[in-house]
C-alpha positions, 0 to 999 in steps of 0.5 A: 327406575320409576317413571311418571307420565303427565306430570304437574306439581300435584300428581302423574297421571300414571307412575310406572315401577318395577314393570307395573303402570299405576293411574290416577283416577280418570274422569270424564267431562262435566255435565256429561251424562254417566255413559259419556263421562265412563266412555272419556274416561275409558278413552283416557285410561287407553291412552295412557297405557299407551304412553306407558308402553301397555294396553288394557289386556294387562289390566291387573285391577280396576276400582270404580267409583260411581256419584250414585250407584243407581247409574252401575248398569249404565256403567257396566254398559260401557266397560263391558263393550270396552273390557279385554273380555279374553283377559278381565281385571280383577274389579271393584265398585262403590258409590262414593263422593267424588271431587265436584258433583259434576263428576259422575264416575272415576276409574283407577286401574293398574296395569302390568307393562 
């Protein structure tokens, strides 16, 4: 059985399969600095784990990707206060375009139920 939460025309916000949760990539707001927009998006992804039935300490993998990686640390300042640090995702991180230069930061993770 699958199972899509948040879903439009487009895409699901997360997907669930086979006791495995799979979300979309979480931004924060635009304009906001990198800090806030990795706070939103950590805020985002808990709730949608909720939903899901799970919480970050099943966080199997996480993929973040950052407007310019000059902002890493900023970053990290956010996801190493928010992490289970008892039960850490495996993780990657890369500079890349994102969808409209007011995003800063995006967050995929992928999640055991």
């Amino acid at each position: 059985m699958i199972q899509r939460i948040q879903s439009d025309a487009r895409m699901s916000q997360a997907v669930v399969h086979n006791g495995v949760v799979y979300l979309a990539g979480q931004v924060g707001e635009p304009g906001d600095d990198v800090v806030t927009q990795t706070r939103t998006a950590l805020a985002e992804i808990d709730a949608l784990l909720a939903e899901a039935g799970t919480d970050k300490s099943k966080i199997l993998t996480a993929t973040i990707w950052l407007a310019d990686i000059a902002d890493f640390d900023k970053m990290n300042s956010v996801w190493d206060a928010w992490v289970d640090q008892a039960n850490p995702p495996a993780r990657a991180t890369g500079e890349s375009r994102l969808a409209a230069p007011e995003y800063l930061v995006e967050v995929i993770v992928t999640a055991a139920v």
